[in-house]
C-alpha positions in Angstrom: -29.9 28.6 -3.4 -26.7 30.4 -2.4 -23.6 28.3 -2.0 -22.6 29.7 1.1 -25.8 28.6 2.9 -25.7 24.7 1.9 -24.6 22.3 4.1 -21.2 20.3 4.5 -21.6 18.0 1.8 -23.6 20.1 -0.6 -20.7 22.5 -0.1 -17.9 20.1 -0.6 -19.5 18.9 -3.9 -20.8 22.7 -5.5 -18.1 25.4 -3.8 -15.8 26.4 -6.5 -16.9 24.2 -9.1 -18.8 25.9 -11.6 -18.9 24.0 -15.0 -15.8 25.2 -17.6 -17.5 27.7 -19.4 -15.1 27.1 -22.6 -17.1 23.5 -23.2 -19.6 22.8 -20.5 -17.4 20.6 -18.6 -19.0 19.4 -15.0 -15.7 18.6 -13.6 -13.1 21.1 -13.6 -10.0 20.3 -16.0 -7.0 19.8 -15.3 -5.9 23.3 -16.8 -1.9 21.8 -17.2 -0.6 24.9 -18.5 2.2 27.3 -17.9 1.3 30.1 -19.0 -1.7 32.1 -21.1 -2.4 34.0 -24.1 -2.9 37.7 -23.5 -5.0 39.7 -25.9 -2.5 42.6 -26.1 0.4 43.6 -23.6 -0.9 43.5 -20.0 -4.3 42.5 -20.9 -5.1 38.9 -19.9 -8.0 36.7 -21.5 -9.4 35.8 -18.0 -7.5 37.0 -15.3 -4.8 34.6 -15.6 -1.3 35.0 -16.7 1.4 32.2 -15.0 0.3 29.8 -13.4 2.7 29.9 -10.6 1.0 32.8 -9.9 -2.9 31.4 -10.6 -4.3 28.2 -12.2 -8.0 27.8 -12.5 -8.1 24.2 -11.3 -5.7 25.5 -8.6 -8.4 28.7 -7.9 -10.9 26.0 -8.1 -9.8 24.1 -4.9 -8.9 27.2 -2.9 -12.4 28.2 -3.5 -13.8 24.8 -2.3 -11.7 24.6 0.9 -12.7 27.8 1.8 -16.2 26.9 1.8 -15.7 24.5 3.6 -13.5 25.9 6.6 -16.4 28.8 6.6 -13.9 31.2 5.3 -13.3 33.8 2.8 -9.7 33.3 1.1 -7.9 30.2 0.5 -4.2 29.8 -0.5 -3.2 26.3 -1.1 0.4 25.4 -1.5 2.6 22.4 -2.3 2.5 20.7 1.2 1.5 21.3 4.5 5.2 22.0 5.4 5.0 25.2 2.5 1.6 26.6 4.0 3.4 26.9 7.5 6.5 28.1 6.0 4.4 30.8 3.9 3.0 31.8 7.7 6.7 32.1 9.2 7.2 34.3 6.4 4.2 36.8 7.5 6.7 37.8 10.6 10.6 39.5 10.6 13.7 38.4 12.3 13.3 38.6 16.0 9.8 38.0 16.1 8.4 35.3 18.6 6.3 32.3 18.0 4.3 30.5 21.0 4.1 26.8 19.5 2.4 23.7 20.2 4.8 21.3 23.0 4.0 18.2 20.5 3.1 19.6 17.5 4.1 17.7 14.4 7.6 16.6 14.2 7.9 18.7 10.8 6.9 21.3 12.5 9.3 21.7 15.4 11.8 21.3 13.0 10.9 24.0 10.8 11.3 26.5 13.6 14.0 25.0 15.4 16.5 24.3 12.2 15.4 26.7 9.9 13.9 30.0 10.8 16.0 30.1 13.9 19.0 30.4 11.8 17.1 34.4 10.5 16.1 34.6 14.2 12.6 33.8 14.9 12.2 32.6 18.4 9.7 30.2 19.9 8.8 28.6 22.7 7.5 25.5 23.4 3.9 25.4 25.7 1.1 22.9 26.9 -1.9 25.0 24.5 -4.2 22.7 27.4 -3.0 25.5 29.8 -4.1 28.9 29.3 -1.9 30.1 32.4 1.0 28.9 30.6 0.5 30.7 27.0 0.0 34.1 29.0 2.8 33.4 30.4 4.9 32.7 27.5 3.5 36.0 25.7 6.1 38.4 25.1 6.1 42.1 23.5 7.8 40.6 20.5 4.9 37.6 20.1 3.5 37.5 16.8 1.5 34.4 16.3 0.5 31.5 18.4 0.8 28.1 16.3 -1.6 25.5 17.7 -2.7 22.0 16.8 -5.7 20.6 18.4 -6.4 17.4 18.0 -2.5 17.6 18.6 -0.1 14.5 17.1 0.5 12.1 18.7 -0.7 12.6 21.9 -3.9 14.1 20.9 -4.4 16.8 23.5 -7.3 19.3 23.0 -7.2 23.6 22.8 -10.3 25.0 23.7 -9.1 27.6 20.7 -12.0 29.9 21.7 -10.9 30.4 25.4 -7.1 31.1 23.7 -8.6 33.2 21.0 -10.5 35.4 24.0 -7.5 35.4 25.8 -5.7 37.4 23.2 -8.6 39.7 22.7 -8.8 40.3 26.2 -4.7 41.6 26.3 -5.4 43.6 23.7 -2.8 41.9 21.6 -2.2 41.6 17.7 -1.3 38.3 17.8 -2.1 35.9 14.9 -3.5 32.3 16.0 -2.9 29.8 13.6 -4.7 26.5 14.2 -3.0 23.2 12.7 -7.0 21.7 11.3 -5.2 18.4 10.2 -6.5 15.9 12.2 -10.2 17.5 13.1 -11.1 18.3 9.1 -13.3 21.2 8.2 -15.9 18.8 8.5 -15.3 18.0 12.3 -13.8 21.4 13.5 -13.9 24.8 12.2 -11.1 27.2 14.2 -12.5 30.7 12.1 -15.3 30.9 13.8 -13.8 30.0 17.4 -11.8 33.0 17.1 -8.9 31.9 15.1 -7.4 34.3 12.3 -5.9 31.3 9.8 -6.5 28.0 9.3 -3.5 25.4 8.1 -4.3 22.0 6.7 -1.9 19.5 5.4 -4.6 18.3 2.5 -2.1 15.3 2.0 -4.1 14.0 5.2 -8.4 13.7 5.1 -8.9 16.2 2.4 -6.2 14.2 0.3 -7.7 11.0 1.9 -6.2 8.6 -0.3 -2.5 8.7 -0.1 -1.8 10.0 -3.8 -1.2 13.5 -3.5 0.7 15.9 -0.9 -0.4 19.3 -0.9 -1.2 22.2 2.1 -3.7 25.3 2.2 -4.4 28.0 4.5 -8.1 29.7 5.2 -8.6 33.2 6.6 -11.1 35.9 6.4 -9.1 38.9 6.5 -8.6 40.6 3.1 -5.0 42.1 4.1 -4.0 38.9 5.2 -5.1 36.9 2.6 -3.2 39.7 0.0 -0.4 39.4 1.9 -0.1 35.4 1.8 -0.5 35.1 -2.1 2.1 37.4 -2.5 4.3 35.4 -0.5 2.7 32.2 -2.5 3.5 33.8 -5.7 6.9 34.5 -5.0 7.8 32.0 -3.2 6.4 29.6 -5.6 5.6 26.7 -3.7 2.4 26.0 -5.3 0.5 22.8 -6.1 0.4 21.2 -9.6 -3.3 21.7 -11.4 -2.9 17.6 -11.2 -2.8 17.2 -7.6 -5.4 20.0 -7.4 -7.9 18.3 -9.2 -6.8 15.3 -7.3 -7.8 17.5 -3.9 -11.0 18.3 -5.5 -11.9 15.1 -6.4 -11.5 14.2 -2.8 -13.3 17.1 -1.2 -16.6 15.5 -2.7 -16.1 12.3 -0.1 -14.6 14.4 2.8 -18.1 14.1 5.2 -18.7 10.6 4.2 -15.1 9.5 4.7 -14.8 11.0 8.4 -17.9 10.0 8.9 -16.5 6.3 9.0 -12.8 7.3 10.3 -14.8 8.6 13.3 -16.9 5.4 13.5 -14.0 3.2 13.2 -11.8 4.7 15.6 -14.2 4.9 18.7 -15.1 1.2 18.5 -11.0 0.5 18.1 -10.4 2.9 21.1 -12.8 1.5 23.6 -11.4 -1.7 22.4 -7.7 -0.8 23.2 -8.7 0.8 26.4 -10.0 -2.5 27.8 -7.4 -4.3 26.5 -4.8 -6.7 28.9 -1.4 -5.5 27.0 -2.5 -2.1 26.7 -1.7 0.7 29.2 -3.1 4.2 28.3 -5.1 4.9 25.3 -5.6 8.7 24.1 -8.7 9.2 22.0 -10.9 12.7 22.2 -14.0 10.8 22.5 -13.2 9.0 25.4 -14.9 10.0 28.7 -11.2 9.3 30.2 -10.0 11.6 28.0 -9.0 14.9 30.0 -9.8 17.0 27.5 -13.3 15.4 26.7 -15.3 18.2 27.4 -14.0 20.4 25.3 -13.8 18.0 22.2 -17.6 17.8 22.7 -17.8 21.8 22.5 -15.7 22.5 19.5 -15.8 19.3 17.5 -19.1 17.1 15.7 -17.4 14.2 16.4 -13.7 12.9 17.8 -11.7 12.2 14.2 -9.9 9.0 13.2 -6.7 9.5 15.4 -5.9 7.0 18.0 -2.4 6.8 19.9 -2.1 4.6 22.8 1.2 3.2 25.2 1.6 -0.9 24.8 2.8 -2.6 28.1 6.6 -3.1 27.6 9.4 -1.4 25.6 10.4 -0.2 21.9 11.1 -3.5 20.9 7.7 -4.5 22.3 6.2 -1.6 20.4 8.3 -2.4 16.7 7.5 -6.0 16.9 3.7 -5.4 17.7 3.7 -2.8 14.6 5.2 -5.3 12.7 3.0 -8.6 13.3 -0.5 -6.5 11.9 -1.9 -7.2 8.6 -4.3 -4.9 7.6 -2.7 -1.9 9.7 0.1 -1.1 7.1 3.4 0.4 9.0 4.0 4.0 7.5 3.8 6.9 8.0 1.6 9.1 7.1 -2.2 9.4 8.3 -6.3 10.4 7.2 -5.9 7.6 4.2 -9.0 5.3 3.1 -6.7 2.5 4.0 -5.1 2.3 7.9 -1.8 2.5 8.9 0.2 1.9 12.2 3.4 4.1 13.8 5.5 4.5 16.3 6.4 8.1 16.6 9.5 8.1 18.7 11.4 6.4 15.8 9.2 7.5 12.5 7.4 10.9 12.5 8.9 12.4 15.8 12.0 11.1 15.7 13.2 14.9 15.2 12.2 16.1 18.7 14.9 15.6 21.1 14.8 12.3 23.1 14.4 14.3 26.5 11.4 16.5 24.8 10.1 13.3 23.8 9.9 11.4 27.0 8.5 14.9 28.9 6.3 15.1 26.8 5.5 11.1 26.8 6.2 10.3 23.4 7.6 7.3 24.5 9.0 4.4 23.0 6.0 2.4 23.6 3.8 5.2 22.1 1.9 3.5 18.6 -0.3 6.1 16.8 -2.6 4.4 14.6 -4.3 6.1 11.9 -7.6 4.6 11.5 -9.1 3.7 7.6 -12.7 3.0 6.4 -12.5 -1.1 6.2 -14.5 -3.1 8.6 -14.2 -2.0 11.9 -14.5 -5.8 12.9 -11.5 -6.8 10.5 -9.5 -4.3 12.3 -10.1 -4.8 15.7 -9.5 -9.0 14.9 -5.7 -7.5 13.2 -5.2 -5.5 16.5 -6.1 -8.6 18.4 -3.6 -11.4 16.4 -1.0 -8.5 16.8 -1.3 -7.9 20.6 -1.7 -11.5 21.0 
């Protein structure tokens, strides 16, 4: 049976992981080498020659998350900060970037303290509102960067209706879709239109909170050529440890989100009838105004919850403090849950006044939701509000 016609799990377990032919292994080494024996000058044993340029256990995990995103070519990198960097580096001074109003803190600060020093430009717009990224669309756009789930405030693209929108204008812009918080096992942006795919796979694919790494997925052959140049160059590649570490986690990635996803919508409903609560934002939500399309593009609504406590920061860091199970940190798509405020921890980069337009406010508490019992959680939630 071909590999590219199993399903999820089959695929996370099989794709890229054929057994070493040197012994027979079933799970891919750990090939922790720098460099290879060539037979004569310019004439390598198997294709490989330094492994910042290639590693098989590296080549191994590409492979898999490629499978699993439904693409063709994957490129993994050292974080998900080094994937998005090797994307900047697809475009030339004075190019122009559409970007995400609350994308990732990281994120914003990427293009707003480093590449605007080469001059990249970007603007900042609500991806909910297709009116506003035509709008933004200039003769010098190159790529739209979108995150959808978005963090915190978990806002949903409909990335088809963006990608057709860009068809439509007859534009060669490249949309790049953050896949973070949705998993390839929840959301798959190539086949809504998108031409790349980004993942931090410190997050879900990681799943554990052991290893940071990033990858990108596309289907284009140029594309692809052109981003493992720039990985190659650039050098910002994973270790074959925390590549087998990825791999090892791939195999659970259904399962996992599977519970995340469980978890979260009982803890949501929870929080939204809660006294000392006053807004929750959760995809699956009916009250959610993006509902409708998390139901067209999504299999289920991901492990993400933010949601705005009655009363102020203090309020917020004492409340993030009294729970025992939620650990505070940073950080999210772990086996084990953890509990933020982003104003002060992960988007405390954004300016203040972009924060509070955008309500990331100081009452704001993103929770990243683990795989214990959802009835031990909700009980930690409960002594905590309380």
């Amino acid at each position: 049976m071909e590999k590219s016609k199993l399903k999820f799990a089959s695929r996370a377990i099989k794709a890229g992981q054929s057994p070493d032919p040197a012994t027979g292994a079933k799970v891919i080494p750990i090939y922790q080498t720098s460099t290879y024996i060539q037979k004569e000058p310019g004439k390598t044993v198997a294709g490989y020659e330094y492994s910042r340029s290639e590693n098989p256990t590296r080549t191994a995990l590409e492979k898999n998350l490629a499978a699993l995103e439904g693409g063709k070519y994957g490129i993994c990198f050292a974080s998900g900060c080094a994937a998005l960097v090797a994307t900047v580096h697809l475009l030339r001074a004075d190019d122009h970037v559409i970007l995400g109003d609350d994308v990732y803190g990281g994120t914003f600060r990427v293009f707003d303290k480093i590449f605007s020093k080469v001059g990249i430009t970007f603007s900042s717009v609500d991806m909910t509102n297709l009116d506003a990224i035509n709008h933004a669309i200039t003769e010098k756009t190159k790529l739209i960067w979108l995150e959808t789930p978005t963090n915190p405030l978990l806002k949903i693209a409909d990335i088809k209706k963006i990608a057709d929108l860009i068809k439509e204008e007859d534009n060669k812009i490249m949309i790049a879709v953050d896949n973070t918080f949705a998993t390839p096992y929840l959301q798959n942006p190539l086949e809504l239109g998108a031409d790349m795919v980004c993942h931090s796979s410190t997050k879900y694919i990681g799943g554990h909170a052991d290893v940071i790494g990033g990858a990108l997925i596309v289907n284009d052959k140029q594309l692809a050529q052109d981003l493992y140049f720039i990985q190659k160059s650039v050098g910002a590649v994973p270790g074959p440890m925390d590549c087998y570490l990825l791999l090892r986690s791939t195999k659970t990635l259904q399962i996992r989100m599977e519970r995340h996803c469980y978890n979260a919508k009982k803890i949501a409903e929870f929080l939204e009838q809660h006294a000392h609560v006053q807004n929750v934002f959760y995809p699956g939500l009916v009250s959610h105004p993006q509902n409708h399309i998390a139901k067209k593009q999504m299999r289920d609504f991901g492990g993400m919850i933010s949601f705005v406590i009655k009363g102020d920061k203090k309020n917020a860091s004492q409340f993030c403090k009294s729970t025992k199970l939620f650990s505070l940190a940073e950080s999210l798509g772990g086996v084990e849950s953890l509990i933020e405020v982003p104003s002060i921890m992960t988007h405390a980069s954004i300016p203040h006044e972009k924060r509070i337009a955008l309500g990331i406010t100081d009452n704001l508490i993103r929770l990243s939701v683990g795989i214990e019992d959802v009835d031990d959680l909700i009980e930690d939630l409960t002594q905590a509000l309380r």
